[in-house]
C-alpha positions as CSV (number, residue, x, y, z in Angstrom):
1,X,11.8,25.3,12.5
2,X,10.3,25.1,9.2
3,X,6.2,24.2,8.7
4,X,6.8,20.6,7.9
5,X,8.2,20.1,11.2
6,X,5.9,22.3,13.2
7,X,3.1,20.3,12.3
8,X,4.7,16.2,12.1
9,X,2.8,14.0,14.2
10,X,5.8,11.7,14.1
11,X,9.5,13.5,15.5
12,X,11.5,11.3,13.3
13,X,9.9,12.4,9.7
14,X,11.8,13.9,7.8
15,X,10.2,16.5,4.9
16,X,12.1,15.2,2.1
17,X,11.6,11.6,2.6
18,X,8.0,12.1,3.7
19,X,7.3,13.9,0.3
20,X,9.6,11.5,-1.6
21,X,8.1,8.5,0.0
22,X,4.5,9.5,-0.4
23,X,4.7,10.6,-3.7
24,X,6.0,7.5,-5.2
25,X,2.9,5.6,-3.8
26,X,0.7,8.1,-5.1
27,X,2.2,7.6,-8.8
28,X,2.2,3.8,-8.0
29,X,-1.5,4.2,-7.6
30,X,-2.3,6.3,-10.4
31,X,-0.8,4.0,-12.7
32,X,-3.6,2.3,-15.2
33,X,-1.8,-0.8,-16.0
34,X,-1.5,-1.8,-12.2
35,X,-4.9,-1.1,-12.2
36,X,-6.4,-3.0,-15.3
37,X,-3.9,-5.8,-14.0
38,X,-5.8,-5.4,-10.6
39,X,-9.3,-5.5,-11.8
40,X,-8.5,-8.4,-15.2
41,X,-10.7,-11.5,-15.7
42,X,-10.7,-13.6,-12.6
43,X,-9.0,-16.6,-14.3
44,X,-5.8,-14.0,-14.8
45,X,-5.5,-12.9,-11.1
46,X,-4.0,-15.6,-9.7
47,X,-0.7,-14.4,-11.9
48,X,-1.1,-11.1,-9.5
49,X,-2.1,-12.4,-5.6
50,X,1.5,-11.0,-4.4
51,X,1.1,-7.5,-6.2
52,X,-2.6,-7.1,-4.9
53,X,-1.7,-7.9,-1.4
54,X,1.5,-5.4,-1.9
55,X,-1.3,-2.8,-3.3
56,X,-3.4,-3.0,-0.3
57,X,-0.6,-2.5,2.3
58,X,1.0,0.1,0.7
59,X,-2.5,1.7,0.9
60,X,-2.4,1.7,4.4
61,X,1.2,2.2,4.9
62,X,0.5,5.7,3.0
63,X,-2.4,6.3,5.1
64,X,-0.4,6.2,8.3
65,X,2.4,8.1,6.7
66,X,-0.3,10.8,6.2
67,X,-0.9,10.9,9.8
68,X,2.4,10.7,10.8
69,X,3.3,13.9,8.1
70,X,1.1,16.2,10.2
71,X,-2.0,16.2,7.5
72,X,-5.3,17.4,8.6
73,X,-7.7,14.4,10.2
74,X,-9.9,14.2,7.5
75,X,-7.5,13.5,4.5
76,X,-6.2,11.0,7.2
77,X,-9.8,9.3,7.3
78,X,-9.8,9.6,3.7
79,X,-6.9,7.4,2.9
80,X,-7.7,4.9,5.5
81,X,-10.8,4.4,3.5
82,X,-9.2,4.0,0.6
83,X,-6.8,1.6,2.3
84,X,-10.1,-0.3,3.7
85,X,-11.4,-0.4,0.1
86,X,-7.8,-1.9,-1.1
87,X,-8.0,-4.5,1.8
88,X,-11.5,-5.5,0.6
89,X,-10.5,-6.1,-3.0
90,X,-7.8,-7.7,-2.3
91,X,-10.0,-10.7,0.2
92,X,-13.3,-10.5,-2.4
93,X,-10.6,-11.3,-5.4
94,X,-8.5,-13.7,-3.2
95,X,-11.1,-15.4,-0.5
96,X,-9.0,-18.8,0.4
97,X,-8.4,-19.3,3.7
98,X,-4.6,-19.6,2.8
99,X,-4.8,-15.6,1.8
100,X,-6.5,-14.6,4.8
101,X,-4.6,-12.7,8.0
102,X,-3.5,-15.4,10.3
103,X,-3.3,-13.9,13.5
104,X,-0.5,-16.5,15.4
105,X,2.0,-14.5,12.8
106,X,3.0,-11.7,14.4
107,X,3.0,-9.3,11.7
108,X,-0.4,-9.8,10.2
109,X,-2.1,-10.3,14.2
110,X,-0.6,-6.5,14.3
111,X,-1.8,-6.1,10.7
112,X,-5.5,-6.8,12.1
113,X,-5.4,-5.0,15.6
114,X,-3.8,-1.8,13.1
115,X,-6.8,-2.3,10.4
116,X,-9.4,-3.0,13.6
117,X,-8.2,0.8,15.3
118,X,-8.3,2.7,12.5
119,X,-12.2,1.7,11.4
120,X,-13.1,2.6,15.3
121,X,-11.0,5.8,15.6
122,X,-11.4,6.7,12.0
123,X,-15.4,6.5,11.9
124,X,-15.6,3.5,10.0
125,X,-18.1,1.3,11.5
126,X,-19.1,-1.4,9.0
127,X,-15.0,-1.8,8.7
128,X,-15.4,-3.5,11.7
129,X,-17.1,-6.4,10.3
130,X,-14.6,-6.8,7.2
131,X,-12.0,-7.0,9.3
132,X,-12.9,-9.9,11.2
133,X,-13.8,-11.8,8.1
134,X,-10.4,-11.2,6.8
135,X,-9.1,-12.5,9.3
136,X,-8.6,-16.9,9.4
137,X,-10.5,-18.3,12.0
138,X,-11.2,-22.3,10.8
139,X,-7.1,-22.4,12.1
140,X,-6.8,-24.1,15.0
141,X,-4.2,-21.8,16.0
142,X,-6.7,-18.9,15.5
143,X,-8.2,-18.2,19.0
144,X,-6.5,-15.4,21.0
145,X,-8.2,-13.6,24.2
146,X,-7.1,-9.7,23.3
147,X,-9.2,-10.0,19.7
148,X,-12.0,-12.5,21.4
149,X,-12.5,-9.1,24.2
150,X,-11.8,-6.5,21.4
151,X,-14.6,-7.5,19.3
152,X,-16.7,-8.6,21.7
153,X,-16.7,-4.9,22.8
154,X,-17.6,-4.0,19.3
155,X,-20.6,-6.6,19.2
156,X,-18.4,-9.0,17.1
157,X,-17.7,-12.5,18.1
158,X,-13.9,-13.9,17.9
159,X,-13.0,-16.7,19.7
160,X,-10.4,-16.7,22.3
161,X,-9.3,-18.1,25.7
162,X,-5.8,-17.3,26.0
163,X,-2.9,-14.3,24.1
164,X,-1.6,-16.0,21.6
165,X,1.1,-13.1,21.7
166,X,1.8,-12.3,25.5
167,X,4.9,-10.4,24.3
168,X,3.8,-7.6,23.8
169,X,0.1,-7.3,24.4
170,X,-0.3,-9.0,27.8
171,X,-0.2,-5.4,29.6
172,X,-3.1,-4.1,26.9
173,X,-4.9,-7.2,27.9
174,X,-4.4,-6.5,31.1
175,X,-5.6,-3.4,30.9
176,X,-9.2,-4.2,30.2
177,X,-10.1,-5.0,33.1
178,X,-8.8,-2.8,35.1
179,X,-10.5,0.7,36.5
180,X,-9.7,4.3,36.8
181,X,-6.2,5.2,37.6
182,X,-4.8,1.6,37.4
183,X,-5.9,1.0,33.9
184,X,-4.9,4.4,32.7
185,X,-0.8,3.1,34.7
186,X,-1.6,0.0,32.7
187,X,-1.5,1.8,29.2
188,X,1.4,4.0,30.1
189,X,3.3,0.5,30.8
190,X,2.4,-0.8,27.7
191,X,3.6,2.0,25.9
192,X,6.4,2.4,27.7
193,X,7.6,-1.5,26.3
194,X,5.5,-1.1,23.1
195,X,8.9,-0.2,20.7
196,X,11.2,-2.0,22.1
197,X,8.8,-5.0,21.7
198,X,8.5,-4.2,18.2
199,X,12.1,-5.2,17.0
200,X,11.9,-7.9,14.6
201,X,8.6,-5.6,12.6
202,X,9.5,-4.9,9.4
203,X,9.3,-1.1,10.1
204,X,11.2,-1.3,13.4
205,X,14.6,0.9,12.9
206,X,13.2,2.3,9.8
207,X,14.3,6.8,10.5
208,X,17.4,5.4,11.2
209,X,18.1,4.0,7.1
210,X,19.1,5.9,4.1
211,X,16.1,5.3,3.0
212,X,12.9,7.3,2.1
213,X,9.7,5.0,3.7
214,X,9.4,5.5,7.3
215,X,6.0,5.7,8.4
216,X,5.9,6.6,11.9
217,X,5.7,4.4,15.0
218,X,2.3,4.6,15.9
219,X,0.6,1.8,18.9
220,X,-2.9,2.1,17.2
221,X,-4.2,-0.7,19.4
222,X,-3.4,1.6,22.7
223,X,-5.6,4.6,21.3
224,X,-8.3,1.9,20.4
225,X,-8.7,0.8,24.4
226,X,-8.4,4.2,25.1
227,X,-11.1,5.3,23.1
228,X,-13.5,2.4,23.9
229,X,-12.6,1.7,27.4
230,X,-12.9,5.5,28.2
231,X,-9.6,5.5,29.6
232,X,-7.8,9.3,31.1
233,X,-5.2,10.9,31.9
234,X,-2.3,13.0,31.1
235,X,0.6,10.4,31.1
236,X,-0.6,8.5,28.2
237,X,0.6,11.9,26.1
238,X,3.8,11.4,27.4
239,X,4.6,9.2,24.8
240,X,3.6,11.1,21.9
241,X,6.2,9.2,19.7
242,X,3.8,6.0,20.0
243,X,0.8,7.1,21.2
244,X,-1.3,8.6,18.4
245,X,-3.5,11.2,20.6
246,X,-4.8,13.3,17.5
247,X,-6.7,10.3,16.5
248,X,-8.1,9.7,19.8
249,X,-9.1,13.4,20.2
250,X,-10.8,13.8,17.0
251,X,-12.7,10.2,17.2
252,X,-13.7,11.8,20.6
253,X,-14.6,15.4,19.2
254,X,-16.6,13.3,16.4
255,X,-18.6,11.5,19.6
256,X,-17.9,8.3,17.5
257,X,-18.0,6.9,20.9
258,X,-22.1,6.6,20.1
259,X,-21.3,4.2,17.0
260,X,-19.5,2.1,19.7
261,X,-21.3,1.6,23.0
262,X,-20.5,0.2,26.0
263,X,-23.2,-2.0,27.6
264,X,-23.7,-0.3,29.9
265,X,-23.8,3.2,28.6
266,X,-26.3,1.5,25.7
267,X,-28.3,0.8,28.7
268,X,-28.1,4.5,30.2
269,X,-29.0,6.1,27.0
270,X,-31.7,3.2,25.5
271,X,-33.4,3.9,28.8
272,X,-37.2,5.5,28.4
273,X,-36.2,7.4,32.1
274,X,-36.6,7.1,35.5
275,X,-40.5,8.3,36.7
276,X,-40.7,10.8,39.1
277,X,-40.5,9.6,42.6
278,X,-37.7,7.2,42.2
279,X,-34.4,7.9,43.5
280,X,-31.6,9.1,41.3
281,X,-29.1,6.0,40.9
282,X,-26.4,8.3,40.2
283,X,-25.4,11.7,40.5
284,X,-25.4,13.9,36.9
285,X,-27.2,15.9,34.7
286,X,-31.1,14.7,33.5
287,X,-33.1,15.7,30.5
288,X,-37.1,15.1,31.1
289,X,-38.2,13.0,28.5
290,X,-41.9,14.4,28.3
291,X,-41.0,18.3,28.7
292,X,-38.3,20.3,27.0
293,X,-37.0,22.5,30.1
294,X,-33.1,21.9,29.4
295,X,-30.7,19.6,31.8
296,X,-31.0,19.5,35.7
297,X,-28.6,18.4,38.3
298,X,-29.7,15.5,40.5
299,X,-27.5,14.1,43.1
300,X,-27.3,10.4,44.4
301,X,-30.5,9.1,45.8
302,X,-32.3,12.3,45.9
303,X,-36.5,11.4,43.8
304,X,-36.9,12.4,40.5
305,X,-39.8,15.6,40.5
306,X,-43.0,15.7,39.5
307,X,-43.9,18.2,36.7
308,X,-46.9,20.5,37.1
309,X,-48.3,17.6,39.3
310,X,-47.6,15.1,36.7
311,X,-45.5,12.0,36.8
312,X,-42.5,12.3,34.4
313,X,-39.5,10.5,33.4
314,X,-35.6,11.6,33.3
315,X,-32.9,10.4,31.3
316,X,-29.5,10.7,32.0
317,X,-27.7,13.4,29.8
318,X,-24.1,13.4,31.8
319,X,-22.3,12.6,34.6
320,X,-20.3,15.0,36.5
């Protein structure tokens, strides 16, 4: 086995493509004219919507073919970004609603949930907010329930009752508000359907072509819930072809987690402490606020000490 395929992320890349494939977008993007035709006086753009939006997703098709090519996280984060910074010339130059990502297509609803997981999972926070403005939302036929919850959980407001797309994203839907083991058996289903839902994507089939541009089957959207809803367990590795676990592990290594709180942990760590004489709610480790003397273990219900005869406050650091 030679280095290339020691180190692919995706099983189906093959070296020669991969360096084929990816080199031809990095000429494409060092060419000047494209650029100067890019970046020309606004009243000449219009001549160029197509190749701008063609720009921007090839950005991010090469930043997933990075990943997918085994290359180290952070030159992964980096061409995300520079996909993000395509995406967002591409909307400032072209702001009509008619050029925005309408999420009852298929392709650009997965365009968004794809743009939405890397700007979590690649430490991207203010990506967040460009993302929903790219997307159309004056569209009656804008509202879905999985982006309304998604955002929501990033402190972003979409609008949403029901899944506009139930095929394939009713069991990631589902999975929200589920607990424990059953949400974690909830993402393994999901990914279990996610490719074979896929036929009809434009990449779908794409290792088996003559062809040099296959960028990996990646379910982005599955390693977003994981990483926001907390979700465990070993089973979700067992579909390393679609799961993409080195972005989850490294967004978790990172402790981006603190950039994107849950309620209720934002309550837990905003908290000034518990005073001493109250009972711990929940079992863990405590920092006192007032006295540097390291983490203690309380358990359930047992009061919170006094220090030196003085009434103090504990934080929770960790639970067990």
């Amino acid at each position: 086995m030679g280095q290339f395929d020691s180190i692919k992320r995706d099983p189906w890349m093959v070296e020669q493509r991969y360096l084929a494939s990816t080199h031809e977008k990095e000429q494409e993007f060092a060419d000047p004219d494209t650029q100067a035709l890019l970046t020309g006086p606004a009243e000449h753009r219009h001549h160029y919507r197509g190749l701008s939006r063609d720009w921007a997703h090839m950005a991010l098709e090469l930043a997933v073919q990075r990943y997918s090519g085994g290359e180290p996280m952070e030159l992964v984060e980096a061409y995300a970004d520079y996909a993000f910074a395509q995406f967002a010339r591409h909307f400032s130059a072209y702001p009509a609603p008619s050029e925005q990502l309408r999420p009852w297509v298929s392709d650009e609803y997965r365009l968004a949930l794809w743009l939405l997981s890397l700007a979590v999972l690649c430490g991207y926070p203010e990506r967040v907010g460009q993302v929903l403005g790219w997307l159309n939302q004056d569209d009656e036929r804008s509202p879905d329930l999985l982006l309304h919850r998604l955002f929501q959980r990033l402190g972003k407001t979409y609008a949403g009752t029901s899944l506009l797309h139930p095929e394939p994203y009713g069991a990631l839907l589902e999975s929200l508000d589920l607990k424990g083991p059953a949400q974690h058996d909830a993402l393994v289903r999901y990914l279990r359907q996610w490719y074979p839902n896929a036929r009809g994507c434009y990449w779908h089939e794409r290792h088996t072509r003559a062809r040099n541009d296959h960028l990996g089957y990646w379910a982005f959207e599955a390693a977003l819930v994981a990483f926001l809803w907390s979700v465990q367990g070993n089973a979700l590795e067992s579909a390393p072809h679609f799961y993409p676990q080195a972005l989850v592990e490294r967004a978790r290594y990172r402790r981006l987690g603190k950039q994107f709180r849950d309620p209720e942990t934002a309550r837990r760590e905003d908290a000034p402490g518990w005073p001493s004489g109250t009972p711990c709610p929940w079992p863990g480790y405590y920092v006192c606020v007032e006295r540097m003397m390291g983490e203690q273990v309380f358990m359930h219900q047992v009061p919170f000490p006094e220090i030196d005869g003085q009434v103090v406050h504990w934080r929770l650091s960790k639970t067990f």
